[in-house]
PDB file of N, CA, C and O in Angstrom, chain B, residues numbered from 101:
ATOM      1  N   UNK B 101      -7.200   8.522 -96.594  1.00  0.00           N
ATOM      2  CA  UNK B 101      -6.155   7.602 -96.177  1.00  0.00           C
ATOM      3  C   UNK B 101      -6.522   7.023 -94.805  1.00  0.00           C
ATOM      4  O   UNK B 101      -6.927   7.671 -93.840  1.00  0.00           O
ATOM      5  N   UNK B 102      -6.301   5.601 -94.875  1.00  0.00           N
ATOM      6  CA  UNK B 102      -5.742   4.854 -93.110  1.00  0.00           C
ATOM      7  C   UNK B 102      -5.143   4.482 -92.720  1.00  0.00           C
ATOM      8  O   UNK B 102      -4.386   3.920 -93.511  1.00  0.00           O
ATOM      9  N   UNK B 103      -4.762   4.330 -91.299  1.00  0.00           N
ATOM     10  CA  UNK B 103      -3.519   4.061 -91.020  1.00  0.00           C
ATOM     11  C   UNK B 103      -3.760   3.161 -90.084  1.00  0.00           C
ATOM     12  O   UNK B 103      -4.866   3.189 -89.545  1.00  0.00           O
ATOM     13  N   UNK B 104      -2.722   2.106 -89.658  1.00  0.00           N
ATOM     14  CA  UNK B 104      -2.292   1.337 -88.601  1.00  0.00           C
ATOM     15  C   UNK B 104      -1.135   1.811 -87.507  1.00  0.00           C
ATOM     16  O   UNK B 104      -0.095   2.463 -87.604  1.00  0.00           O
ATOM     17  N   UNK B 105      -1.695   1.289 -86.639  1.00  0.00           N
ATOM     18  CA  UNK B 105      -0.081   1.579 -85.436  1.00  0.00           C
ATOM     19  C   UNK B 105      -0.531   0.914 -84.146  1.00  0.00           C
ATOM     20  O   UNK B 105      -1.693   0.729 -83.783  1.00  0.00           O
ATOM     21  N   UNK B 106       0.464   0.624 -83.590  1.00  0.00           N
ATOM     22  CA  UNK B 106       0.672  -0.146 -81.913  1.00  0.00           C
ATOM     23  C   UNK B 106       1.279   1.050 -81.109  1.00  0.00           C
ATOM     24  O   UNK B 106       2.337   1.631 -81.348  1.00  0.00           O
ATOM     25  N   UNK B 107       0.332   1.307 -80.047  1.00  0.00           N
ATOM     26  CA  UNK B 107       1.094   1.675 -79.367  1.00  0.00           C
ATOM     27  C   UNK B 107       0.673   0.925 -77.744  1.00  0.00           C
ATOM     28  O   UNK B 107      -0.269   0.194 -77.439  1.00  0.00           O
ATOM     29  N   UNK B 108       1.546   1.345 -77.115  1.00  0.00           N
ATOM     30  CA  UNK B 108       1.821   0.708 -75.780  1.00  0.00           C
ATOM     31  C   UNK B 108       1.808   1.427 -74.647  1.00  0.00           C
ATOM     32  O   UNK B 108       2.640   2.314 -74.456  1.00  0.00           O
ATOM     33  N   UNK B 109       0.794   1.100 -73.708  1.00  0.00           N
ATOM     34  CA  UNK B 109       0.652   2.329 -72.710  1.00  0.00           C
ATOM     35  C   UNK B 109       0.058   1.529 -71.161  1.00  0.00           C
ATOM     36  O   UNK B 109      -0.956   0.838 -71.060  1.00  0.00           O
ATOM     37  N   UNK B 110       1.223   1.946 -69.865  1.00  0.00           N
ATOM     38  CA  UNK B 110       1.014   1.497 -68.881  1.00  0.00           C
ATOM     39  C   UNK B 110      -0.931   1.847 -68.367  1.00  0.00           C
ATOM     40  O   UNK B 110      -1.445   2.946 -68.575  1.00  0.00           O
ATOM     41  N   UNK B 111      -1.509   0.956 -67.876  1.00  0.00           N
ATOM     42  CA  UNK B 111      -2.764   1.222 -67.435  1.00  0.00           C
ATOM     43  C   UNK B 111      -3.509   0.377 -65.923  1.00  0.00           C
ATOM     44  O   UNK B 111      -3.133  -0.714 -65.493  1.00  0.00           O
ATOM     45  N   UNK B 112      -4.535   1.169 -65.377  1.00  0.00           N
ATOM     46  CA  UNK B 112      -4.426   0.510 -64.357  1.00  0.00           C
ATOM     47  C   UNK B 112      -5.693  -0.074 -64.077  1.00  0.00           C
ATOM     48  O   UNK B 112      -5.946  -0.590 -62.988  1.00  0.00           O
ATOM     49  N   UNK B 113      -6.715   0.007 -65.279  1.00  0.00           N
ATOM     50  CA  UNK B 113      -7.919  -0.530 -65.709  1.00  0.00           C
ATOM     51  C   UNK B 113      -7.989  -0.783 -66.931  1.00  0.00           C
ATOM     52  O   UNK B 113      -7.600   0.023 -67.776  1.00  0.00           O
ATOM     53  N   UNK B 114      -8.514  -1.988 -67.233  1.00  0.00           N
ATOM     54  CA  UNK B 114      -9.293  -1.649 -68.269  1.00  0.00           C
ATOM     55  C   UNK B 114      -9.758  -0.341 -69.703  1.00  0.00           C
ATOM     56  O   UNK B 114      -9.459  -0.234 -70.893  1.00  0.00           O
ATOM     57  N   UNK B 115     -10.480   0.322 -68.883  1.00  0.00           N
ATOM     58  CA  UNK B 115     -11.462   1.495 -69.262  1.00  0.00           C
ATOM     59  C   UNK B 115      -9.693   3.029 -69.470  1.00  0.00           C
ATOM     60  O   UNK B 115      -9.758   4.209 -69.814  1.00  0.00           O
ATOM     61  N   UNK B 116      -8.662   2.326 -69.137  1.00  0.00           N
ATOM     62  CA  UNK B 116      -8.065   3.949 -69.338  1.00  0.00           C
ATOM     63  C   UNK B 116      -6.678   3.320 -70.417  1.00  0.00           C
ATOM     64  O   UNK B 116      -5.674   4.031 -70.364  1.00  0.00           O
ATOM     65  N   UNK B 117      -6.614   2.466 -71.057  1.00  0.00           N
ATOM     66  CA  UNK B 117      -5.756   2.220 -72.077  1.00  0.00           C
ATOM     67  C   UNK B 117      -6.225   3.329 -73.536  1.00  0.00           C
ATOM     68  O   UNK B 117      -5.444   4.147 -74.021  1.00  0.00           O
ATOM     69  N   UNK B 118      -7.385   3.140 -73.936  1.00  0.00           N
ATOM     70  CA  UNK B 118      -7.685   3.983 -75.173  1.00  0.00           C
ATOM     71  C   UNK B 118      -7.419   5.225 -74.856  1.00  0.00           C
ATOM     72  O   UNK B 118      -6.655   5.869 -75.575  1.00  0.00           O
ATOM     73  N   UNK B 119      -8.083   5.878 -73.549  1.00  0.00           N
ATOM     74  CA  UNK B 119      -7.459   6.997 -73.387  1.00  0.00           C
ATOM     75  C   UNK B 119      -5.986   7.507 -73.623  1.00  0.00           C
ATOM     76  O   UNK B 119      -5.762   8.441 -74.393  1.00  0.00           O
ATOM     77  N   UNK B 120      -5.226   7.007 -73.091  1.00  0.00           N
ATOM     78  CA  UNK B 120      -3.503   7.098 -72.768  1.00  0.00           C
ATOM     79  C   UNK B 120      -3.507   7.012 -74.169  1.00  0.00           C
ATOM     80  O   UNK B 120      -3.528   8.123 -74.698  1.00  0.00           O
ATOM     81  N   UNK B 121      -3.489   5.765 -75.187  1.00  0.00           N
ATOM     82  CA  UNK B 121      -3.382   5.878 -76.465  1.00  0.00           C
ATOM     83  C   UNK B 121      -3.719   7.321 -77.370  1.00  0.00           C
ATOM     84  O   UNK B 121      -3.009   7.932 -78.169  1.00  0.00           O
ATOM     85  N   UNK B 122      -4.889   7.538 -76.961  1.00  0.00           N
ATOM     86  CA  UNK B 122      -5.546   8.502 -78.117  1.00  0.00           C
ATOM     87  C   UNK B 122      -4.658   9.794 -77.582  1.00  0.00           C
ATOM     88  O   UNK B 122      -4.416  10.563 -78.512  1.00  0.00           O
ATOM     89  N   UNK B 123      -4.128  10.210 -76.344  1.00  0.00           N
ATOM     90  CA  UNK B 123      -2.821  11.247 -75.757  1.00  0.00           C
ATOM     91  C   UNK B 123      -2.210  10.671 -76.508  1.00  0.00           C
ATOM     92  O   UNK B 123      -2.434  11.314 -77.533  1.00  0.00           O
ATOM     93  N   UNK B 124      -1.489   9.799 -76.807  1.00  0.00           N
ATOM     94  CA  UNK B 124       0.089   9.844 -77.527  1.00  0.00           C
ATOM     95  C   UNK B 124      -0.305  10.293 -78.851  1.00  0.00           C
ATOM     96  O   UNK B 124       0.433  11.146 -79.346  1.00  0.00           O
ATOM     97  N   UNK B 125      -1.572   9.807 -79.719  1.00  0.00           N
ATOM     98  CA  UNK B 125      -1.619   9.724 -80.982  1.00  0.00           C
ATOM     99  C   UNK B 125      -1.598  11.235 -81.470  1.00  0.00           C
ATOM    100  O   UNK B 125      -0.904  11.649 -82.399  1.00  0.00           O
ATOM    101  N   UNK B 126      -2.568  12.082 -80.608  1.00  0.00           N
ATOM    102  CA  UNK B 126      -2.684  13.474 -80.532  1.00  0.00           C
ATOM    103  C   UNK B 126      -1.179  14.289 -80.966  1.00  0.00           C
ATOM    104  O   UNK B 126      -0.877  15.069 -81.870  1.00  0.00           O
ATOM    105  N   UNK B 127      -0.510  13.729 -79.936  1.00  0.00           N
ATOM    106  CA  UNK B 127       0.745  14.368 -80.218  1.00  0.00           C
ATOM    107  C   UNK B 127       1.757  14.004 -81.165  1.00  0.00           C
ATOM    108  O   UNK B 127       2.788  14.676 -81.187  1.00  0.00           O
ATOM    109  N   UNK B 128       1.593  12.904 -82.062  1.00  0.00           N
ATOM    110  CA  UNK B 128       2.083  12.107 -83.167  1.00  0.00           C
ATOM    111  C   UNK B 128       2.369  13.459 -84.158  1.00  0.00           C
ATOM    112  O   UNK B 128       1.498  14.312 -84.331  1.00  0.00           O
ATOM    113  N   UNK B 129       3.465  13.519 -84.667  1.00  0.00           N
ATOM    114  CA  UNK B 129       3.838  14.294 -86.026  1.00  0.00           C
ATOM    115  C   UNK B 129       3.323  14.274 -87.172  1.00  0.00           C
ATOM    116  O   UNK B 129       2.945  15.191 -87.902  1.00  0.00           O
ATOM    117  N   UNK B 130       3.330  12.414 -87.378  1.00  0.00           N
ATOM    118  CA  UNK B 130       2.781  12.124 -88.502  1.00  0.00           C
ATOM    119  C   UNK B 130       1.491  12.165 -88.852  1.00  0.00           C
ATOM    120  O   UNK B 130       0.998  11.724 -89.889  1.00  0.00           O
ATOM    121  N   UNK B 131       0.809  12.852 -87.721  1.00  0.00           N
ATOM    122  CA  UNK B 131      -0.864  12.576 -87.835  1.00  0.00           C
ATOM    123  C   UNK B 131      -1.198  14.206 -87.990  1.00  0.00           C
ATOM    124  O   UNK B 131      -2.297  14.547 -88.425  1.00  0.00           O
ATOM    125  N   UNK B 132      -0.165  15.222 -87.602  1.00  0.00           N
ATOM    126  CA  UNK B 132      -0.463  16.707 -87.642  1.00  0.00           C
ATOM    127  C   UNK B 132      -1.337  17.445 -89.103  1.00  0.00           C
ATOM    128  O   UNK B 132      -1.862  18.553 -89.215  1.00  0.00           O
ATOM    129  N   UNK B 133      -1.200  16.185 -90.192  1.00  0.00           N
ATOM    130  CA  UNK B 133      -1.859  16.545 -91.667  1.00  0.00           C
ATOM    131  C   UNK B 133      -3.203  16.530 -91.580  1.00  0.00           C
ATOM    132  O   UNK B 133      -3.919  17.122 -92.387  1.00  0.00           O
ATOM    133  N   UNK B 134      -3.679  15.785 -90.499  1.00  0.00           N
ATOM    134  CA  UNK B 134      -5.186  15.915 -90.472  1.00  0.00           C
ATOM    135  C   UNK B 134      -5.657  16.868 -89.732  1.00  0.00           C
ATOM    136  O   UNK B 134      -5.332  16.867 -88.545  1.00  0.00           O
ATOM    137  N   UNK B 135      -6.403  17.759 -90.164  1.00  0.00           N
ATOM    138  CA  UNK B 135      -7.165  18.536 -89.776  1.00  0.00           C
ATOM    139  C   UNK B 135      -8.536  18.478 -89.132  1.00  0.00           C
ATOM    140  O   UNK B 135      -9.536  17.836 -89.456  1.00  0.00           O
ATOM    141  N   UNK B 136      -8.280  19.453 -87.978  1.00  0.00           N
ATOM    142  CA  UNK B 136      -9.730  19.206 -86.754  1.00  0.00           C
ATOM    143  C   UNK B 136     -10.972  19.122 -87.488  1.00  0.00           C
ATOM    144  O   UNK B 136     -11.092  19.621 -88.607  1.00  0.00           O
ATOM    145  N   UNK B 137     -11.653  18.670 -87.051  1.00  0.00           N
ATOM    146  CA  UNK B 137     -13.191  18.465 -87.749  1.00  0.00           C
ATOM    147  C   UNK B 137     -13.144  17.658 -88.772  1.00  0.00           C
ATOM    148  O   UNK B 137     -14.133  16.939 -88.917  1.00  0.00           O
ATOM    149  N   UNK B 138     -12.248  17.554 -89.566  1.00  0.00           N
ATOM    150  CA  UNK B 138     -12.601  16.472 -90.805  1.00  0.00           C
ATOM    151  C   UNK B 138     -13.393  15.153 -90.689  1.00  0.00           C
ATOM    152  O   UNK B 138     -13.723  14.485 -91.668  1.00  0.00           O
ATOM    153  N   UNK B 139     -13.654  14.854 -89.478  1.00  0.00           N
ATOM    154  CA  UNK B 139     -14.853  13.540 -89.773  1.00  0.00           C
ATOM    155  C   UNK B 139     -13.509  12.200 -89.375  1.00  0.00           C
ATOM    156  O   UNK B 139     -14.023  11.111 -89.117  1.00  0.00           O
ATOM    157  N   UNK B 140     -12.379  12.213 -89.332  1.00  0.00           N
ATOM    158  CA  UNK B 140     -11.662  11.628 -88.940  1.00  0.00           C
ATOM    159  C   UNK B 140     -11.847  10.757 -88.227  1.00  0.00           C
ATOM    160  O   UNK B 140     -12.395  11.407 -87.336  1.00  0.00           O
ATOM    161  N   UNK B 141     -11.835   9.249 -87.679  1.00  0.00           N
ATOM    162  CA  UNK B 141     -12.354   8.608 -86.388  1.00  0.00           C
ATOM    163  C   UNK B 141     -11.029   7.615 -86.353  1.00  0.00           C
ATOM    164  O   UNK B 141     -10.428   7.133 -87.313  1.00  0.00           O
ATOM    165  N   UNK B 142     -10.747   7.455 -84.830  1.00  0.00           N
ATOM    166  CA  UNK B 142      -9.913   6.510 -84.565  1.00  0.00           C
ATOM    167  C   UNK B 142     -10.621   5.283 -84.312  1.00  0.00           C
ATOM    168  O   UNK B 142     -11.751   5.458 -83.857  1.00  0.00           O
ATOM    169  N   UNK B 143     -10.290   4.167 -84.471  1.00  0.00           N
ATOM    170  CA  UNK B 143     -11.318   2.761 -83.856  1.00  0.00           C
ATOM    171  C   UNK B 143      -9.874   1.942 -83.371  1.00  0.00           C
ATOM    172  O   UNK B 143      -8.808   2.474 -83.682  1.00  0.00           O
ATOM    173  N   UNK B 144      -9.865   1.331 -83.010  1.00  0.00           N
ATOM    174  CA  UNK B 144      -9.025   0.352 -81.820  1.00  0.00           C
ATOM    175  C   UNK B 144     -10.072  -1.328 -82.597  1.00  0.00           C
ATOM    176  O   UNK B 144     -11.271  -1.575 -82.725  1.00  0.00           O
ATOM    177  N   UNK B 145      -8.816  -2.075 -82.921  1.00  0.00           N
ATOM    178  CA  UNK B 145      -8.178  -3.198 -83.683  1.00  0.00           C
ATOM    179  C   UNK B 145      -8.792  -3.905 -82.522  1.00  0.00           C
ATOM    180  O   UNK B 145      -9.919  -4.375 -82.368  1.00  0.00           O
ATOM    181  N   UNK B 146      -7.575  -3.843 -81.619  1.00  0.00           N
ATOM    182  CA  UNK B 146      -7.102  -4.756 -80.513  1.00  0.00           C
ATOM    183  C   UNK B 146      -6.446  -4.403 -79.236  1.00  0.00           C
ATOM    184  O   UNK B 146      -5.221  -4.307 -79.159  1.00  0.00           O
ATOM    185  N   UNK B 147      -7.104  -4.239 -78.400  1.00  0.00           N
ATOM    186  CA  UNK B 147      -6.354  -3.923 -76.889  1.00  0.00           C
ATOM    187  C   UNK B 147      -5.864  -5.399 -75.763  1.00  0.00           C
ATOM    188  O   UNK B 147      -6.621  -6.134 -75.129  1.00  0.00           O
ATOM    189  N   UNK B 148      -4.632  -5.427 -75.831  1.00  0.00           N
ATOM    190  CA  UNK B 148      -3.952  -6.615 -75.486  1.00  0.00           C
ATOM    191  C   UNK B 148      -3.236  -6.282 -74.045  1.00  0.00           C
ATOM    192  O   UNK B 148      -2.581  -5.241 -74.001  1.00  0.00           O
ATOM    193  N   UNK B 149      -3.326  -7.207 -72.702  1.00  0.00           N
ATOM    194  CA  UNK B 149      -2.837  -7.019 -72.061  1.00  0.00           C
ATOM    195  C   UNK B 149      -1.178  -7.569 -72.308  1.00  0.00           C
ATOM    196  O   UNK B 149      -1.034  -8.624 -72.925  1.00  0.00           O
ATOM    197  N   UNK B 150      -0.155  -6.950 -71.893  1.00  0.00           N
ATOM    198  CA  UNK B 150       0.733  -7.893 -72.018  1.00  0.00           C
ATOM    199  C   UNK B 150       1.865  -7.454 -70.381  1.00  0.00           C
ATOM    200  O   UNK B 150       1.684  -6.813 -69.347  1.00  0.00           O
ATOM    201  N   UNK B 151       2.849  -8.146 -70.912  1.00  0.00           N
ATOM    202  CA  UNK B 151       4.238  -8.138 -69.488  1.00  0.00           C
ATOM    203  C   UNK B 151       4.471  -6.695 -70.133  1.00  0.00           C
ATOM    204  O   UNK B 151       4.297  -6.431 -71.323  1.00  0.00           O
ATOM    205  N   UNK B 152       4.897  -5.805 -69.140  1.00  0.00           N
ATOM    206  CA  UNK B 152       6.250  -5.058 -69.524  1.00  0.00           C
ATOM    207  C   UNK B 152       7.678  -5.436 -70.283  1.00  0.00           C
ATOM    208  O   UNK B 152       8.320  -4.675 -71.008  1.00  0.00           O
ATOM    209  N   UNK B 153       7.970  -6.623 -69.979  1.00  0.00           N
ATOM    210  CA  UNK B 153       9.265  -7.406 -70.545  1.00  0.00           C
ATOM    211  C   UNK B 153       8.911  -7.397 -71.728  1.00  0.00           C
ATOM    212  O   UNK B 153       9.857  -7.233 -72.498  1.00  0.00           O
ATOM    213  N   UNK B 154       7.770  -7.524 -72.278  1.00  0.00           N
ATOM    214  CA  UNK B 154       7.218  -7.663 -73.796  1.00  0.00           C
ATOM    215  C   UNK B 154       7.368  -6.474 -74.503  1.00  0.00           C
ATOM    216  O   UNK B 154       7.525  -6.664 -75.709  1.00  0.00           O
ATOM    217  N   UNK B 155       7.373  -5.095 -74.084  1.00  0.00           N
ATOM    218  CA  UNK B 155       7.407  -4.031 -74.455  1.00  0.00           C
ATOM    219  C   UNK B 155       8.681  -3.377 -75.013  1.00  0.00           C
ATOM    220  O   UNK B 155       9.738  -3.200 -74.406  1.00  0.00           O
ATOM    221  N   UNK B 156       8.394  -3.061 -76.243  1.00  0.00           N
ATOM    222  CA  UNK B 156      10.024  -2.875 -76.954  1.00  0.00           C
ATOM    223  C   UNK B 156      10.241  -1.324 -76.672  1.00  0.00           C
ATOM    224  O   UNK B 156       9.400  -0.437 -76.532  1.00  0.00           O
ATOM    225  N   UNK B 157      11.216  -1.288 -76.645  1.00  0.00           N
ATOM    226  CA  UNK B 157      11.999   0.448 -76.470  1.00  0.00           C
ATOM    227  C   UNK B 157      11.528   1.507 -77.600  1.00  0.00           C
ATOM    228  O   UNK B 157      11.232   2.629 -77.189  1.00  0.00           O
ATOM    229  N   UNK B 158      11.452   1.303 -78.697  1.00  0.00           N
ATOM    230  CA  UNK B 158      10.796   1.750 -79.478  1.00  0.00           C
ATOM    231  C   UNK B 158       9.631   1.832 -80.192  1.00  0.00           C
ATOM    232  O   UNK B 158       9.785   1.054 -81.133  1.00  0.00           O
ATOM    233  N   UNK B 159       8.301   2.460 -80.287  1.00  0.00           N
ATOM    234  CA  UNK B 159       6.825   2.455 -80.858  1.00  0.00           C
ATOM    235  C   UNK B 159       7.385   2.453 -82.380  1.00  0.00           C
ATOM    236  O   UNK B 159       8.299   3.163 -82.798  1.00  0.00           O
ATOM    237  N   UNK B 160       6.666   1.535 -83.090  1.00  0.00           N
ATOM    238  CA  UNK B 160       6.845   1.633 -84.514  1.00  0.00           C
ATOM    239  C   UNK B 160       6.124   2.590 -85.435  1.00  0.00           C
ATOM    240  O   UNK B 160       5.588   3.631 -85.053  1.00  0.00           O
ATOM    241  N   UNK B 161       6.145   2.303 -86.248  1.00  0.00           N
ATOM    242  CA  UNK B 161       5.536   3.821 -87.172  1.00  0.00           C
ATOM    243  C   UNK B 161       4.596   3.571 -87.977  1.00  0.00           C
ATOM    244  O   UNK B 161       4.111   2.469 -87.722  1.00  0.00           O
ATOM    245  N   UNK B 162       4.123   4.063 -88.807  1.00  0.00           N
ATOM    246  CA  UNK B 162       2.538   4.051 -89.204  1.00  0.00           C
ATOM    247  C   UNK B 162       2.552   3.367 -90.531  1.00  0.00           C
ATOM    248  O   UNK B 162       3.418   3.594 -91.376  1.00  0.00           O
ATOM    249  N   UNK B 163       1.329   2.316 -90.731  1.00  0.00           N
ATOM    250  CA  UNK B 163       1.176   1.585 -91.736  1.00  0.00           C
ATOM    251  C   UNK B 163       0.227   2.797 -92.369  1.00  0.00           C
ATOM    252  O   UNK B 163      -0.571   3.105 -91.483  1.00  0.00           O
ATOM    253  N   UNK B 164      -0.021   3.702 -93.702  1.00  0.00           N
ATOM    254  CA  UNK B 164      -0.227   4.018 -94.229  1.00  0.00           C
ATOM    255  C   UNK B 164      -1.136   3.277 -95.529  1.00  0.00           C
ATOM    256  O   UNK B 164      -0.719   2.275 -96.110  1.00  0.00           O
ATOM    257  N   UNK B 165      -2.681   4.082 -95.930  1.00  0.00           N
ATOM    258  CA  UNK B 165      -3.253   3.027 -96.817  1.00  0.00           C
ATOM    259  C   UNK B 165      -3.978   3.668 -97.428  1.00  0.00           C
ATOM    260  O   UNK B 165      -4.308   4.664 -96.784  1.00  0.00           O
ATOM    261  N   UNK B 166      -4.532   3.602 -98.618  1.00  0.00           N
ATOM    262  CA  UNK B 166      -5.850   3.928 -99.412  1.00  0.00           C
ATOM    263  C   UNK B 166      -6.749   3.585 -98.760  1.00  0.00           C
ATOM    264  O   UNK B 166      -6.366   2.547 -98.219  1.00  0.00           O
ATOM    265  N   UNK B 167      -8.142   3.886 -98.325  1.00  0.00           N
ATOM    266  CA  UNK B 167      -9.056   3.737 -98.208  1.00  0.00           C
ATOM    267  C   UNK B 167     -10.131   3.787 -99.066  1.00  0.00           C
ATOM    268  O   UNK B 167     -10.269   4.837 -99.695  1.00  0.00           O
ATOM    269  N   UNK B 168     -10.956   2.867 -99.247  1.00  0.00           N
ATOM    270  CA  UNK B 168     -12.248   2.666-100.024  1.00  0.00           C
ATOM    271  C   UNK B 168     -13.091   3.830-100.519  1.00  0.00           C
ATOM    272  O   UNK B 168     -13.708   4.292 -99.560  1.00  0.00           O
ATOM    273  N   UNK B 169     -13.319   4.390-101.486  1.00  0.00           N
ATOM    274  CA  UNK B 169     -14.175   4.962-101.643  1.00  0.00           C
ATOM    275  C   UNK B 169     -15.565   4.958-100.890  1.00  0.00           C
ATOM    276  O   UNK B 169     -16.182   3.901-101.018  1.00  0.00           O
ATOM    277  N   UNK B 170     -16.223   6.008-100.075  1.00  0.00           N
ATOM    278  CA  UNK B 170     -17.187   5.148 -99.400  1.00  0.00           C
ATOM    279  C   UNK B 170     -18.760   5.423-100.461  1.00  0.00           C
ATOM    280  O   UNK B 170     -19.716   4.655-100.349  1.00  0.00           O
ATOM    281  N   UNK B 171     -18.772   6.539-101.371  1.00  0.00           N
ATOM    282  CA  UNK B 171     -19.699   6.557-102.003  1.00  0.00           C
ATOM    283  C   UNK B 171     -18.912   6.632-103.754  1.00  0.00           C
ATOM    284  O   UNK B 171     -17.875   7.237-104.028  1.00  0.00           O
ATOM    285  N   UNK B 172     -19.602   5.993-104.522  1.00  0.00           N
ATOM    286  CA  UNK B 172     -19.378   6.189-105.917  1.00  0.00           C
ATOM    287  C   UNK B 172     -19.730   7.850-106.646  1.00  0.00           C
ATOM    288  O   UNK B 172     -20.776   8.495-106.568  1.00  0.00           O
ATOM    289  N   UNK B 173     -18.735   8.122-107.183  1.00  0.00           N
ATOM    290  CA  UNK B 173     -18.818   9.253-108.082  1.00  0.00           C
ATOM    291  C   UNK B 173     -19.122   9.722-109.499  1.00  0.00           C
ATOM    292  O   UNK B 173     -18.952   8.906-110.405  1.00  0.00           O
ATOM    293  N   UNK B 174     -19.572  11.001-109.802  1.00  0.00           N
ATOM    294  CA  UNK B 174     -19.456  10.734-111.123  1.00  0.00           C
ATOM    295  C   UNK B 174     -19.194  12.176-111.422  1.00  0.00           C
ATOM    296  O   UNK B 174     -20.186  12.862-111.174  1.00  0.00           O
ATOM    297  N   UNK B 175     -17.667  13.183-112.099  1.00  0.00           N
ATOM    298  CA  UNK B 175     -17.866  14.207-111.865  1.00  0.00           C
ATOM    299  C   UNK B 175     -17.800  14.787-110.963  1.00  0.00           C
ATOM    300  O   UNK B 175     -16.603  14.829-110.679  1.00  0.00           O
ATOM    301  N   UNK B 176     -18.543  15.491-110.019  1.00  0.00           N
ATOM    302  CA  UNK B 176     -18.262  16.384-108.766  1.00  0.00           C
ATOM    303  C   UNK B 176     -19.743  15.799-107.978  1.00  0.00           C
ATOM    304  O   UNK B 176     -20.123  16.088-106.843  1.00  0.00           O
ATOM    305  N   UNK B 177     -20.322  15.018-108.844  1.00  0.00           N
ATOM    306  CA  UNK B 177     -21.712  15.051-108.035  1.00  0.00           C
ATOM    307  C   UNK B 177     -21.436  13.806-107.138  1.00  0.00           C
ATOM    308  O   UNK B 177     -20.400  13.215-107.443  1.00  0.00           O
ATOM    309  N   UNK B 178     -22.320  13.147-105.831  1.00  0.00           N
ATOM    310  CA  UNK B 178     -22.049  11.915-105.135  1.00  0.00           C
ATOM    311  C   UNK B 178     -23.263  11.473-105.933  1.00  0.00           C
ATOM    312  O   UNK B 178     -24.144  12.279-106.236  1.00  0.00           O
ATOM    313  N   UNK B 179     -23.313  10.041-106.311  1.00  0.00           N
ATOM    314  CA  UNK B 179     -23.942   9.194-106.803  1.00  0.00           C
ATOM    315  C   UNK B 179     -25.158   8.141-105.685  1.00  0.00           C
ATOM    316  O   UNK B 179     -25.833   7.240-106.184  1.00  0.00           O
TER     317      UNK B 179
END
């Protein structure tokens, strides 16, 4: 599975937004199903400066998705 989400995090460079992000995501509920080591990777869409005024009171919640098969199967064997 993949997922989407925005989140929003005061920063004072550049270089420390993903950080602050990847702290909140850590502590996310909905992400507690994945298990350490699984090969898991976060990648970043889009990092947007914006106003504070722009920033809504509430973080929205996770777009949820199938992901691609990355190798074809046949049986138990990888193809």
């Amino acid at each position: 599975m993949g997922w989407y989400t925005t989140r929003w995090v005061a920063a004072a460079d550049q270089d420390e937004p993903k950080a602050k992000a990847l702290e909140i995501l850590r502590g996310e509920p909905s992400l507690v199903m994945v298990p350490q080591g699984c090969g898991a990777k976060i990648t970043w869409e889009e990092i947007e400066l914006v106003e504070v005024s722009d920033v809504p009171d509430i973080n929205p919640g996770f777009a949820f998705f199938e992901m691609e098969n990355q190798a074809r199967t046949k049986g138990n064997r990888v193809l």
